[in-house]
C-alpha positions as CSV (number, residue, x, y, z in Angstrom):
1,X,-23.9,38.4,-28.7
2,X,-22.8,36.4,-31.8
3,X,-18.9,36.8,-32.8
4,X,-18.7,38.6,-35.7
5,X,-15.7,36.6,-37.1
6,X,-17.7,33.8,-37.2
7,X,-20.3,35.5,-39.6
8,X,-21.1,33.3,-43.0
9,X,-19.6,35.2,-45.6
10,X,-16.6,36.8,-43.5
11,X,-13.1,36.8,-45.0
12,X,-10.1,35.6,-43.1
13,X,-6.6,36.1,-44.4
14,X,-3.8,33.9,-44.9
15,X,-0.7,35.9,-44.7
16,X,3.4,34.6,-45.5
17,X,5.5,38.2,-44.2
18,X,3.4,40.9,-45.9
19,X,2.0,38.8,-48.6
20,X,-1.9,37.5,-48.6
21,X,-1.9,34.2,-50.2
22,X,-5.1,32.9,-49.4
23,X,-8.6,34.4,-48.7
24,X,-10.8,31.9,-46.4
25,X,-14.7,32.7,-46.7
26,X,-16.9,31.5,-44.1
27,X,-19.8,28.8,-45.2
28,X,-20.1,27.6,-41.6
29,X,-19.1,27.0,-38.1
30,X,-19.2,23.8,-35.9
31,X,-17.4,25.1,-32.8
32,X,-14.7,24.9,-31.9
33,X,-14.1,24.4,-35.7
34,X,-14.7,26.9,-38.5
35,X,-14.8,26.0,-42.3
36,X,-14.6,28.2,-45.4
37,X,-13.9,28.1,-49.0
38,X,-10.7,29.0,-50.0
39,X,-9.4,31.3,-52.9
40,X,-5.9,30.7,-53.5
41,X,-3.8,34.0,-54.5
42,X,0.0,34.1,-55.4
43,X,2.1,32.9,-53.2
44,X,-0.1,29.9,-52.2
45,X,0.9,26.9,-54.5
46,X,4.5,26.5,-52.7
47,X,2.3,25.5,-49.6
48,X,-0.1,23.3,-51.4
49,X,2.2,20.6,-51.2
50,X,2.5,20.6,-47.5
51,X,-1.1,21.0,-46.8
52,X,-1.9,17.8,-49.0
53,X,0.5,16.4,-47.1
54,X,-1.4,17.1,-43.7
55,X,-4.6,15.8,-45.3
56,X,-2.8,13.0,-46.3
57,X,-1.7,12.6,-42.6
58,X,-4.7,13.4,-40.8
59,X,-7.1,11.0,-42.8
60,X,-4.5,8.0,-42.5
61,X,-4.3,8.8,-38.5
62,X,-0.6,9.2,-38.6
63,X,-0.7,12.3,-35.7
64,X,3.1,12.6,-36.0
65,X,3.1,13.6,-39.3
66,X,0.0,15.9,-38.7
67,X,2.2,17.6,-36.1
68,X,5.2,17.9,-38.2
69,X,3.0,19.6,-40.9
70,X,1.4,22.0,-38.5
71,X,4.7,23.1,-37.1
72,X,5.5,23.9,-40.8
73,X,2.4,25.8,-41.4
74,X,2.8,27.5,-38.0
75,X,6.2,28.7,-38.4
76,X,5.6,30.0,-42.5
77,X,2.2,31.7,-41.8
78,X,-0.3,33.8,-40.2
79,X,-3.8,34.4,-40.1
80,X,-5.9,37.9,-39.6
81,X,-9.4,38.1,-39.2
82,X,-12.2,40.1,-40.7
83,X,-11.5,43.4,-39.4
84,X,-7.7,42.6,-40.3
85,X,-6.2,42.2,-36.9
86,X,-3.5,39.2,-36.2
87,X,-4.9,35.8,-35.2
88,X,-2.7,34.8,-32.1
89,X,-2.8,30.9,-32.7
90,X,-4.8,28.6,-35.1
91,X,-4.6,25.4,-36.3
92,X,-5.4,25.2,-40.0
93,X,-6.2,22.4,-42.8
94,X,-6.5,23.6,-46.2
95,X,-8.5,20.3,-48.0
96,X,-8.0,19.8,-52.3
97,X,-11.4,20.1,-52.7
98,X,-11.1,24.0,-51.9
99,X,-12.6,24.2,-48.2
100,X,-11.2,24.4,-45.0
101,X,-11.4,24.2,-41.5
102,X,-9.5,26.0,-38.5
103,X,-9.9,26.8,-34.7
104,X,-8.2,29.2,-33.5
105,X,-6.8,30.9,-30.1
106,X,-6.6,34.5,-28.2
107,X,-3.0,33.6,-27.3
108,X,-0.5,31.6,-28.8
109,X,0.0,28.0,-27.3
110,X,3.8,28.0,-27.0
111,X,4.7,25.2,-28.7
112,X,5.1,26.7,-31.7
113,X,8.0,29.4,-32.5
114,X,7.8,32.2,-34.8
């Protein structure tokens, strides 16, 4: 039985506290990684900076600064799926051009604190 959260066309959330700031839309999966386009909504352009930042780190290799910008993200936000329940741990670029890509977890991975 296919995963429903994986379906093209399902909306995941990106929450900061109570506040949706990003709506990801599923265009494709490539497990363990999924990718959507993303509509930005208020709230989201303070965290631009950071994610251009991990871009920035991941395409120049520099893994400590990748890590540095996914604790950030990690400790700020969360993530629901579909149906609106919690995502317990995901790891989560947000690209310039509008698209990301995530995996995600069940449980949390415990080397982040929230």
């Amino acid at each position: 039985m296919a995963n429903p959260n994986l379906t093209t066309g399902g909306i995941w959330r990106l929450h900061r506290g109570d506040q949706e700031i990003a709506r990801l839309t599923v265009i494709g999966t490539d497990m363990p990684w999924i990718y959507a386009e993303v509509e930005t909504l208020p709230g989201f352009e303070e965290f631009r900076p950071l994610f251009a930042e991990q871009e920035r780190a991941n395409e120049e290799e520099d893994w400590e600064q990748a890590e540095a910008c996914y604790t950030q993200i990690r400790n700020a936000l969360a993530m629901s799926f579909p149906d609106g329940s919690p995502v317990a741990e995901f790891m989560l670029v947000i690209y310039d051009d509008g698209t990301a890509g995530w995996r995600f977890h069940d449980e949390r991975f415990g080397a982040v604190n929230q």
